[in-house]
Each structure stands twice: as C-alpha cells, then as structure tokens.
N, C-alpha and C positions, 0 to 999 in steps of 0.2 A: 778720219784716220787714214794714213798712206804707210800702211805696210811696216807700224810701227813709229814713224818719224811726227815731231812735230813741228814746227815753224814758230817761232815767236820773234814781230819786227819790232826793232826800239829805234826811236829816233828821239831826236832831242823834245820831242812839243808831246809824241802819245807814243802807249805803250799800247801794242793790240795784242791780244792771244785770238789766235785764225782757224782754232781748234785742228791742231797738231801736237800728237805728243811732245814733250821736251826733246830737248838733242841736243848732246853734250858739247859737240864741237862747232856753237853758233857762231860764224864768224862773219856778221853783217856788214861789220866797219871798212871790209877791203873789199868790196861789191861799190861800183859808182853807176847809176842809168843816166844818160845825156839824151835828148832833153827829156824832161818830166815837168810836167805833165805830158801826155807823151798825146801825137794827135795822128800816127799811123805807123811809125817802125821807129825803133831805138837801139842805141849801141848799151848795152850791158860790159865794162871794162872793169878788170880783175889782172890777180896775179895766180898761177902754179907752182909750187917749190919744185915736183916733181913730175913726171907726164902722167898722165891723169885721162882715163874715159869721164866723159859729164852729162847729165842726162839737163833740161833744163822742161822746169815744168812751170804754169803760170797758173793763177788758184782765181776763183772770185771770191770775192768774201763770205758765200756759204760754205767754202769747202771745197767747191765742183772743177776738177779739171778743165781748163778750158785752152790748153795747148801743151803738149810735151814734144821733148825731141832728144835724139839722143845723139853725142856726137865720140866717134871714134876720138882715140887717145889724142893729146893736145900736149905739144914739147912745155915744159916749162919756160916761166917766165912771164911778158905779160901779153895779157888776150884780151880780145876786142869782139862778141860778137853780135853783128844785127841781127834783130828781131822785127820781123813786120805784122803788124798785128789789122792789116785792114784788110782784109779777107776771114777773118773769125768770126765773125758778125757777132761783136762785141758790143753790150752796152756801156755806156759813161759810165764811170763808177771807179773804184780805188779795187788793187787786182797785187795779188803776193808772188814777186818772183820767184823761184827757188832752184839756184843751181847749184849740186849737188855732185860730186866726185869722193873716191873713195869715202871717205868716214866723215869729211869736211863738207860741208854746209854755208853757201851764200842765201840770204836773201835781202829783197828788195822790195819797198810798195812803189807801186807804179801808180799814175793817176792818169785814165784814159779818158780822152775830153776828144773824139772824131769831129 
C-alpha cells in the first residue's frame, strides 16, 4: 500500500492487480514507454492539460519501491522523460511504472531484460 493509492495495469493480453489500492483517475492509455522491453534507460512519453509537479515511482512486482524521483512543475502539453534504470542493480523481471501528478495517475509495465 503507497499512502493510500493503488495501481492496476490493463493491457490488451492480462490484467494485473500489483496490490495497490484502486484509484479513480487510472489513465494508463495516454502513458507510452519506447523501447520495452527495455535493456537499460527508456523514454516514458505523455501529455499534461495543465502544469503539473510529477513524482515518478517504479514498483517490482512484490510491491517494493525500487526508484522514485520527483520532478518540479512541467508546462503543459507533451512530455518526454528518460529514465535510466542501469545503475539500480535491477533484476530481469516485469516492473510497474507509475507517474503520478496532482489526482491523475499514469502507469506502465515495463519489461527489464539487461
């Protein structure tokens, strides 16, 4: 549990619950990660209606934080940010993005294959 929030990814082939509360405003479909499976930094691209603080957290599939960051206000419109994940001393495995700005809710499964 994160302070209330939960995360649930759907994609077209499975449906995970990643033991996160519900949360009302899941809005997965406007989140894209290039590439994925991802083999050490990826771009996470989105849009903002309005400028927005974002914090951006990355889950494994127990639950366990394994990267957060937070990023001062972001103008609206579309955003692009890389994420380099070869210094976390990550194992392979499938991992739940989650970028998160006022009440609105991105995520994303990632598939880390170093």
């Amino acid at each position: 549990e994160l302070g209330g929030l939960v995360a649930v990814y759907v994609d077209s082939l499975n449906t995970a619950a990643v033991g996160f509360r519900e949360q009302q405003n899941l809005i997965s479909e406007n989140l894209t990660i290039n590439p994925n499976p991802v083999k050490s930094d990826f771009t996470a691209d989105f849009k903002l209606e309005k400028p927005e603080k974002l914090t951006i957290t990355l889950y494994d599939m127990k639950g366990g934080n394994v990267f957060y960051q937070e990023k001062n206000t972001l103008l609206p419109g579309k955003q692009t940010l890389r994420i380099d994940l070869k210094n976390l001393d990550l194992q392979s495995g499938t991992y739940i993005l989650i970028l998160q700005a006022s009440n609105k809710i991105l995520t994303a499964k990632i598939i880390f294959n170093p």
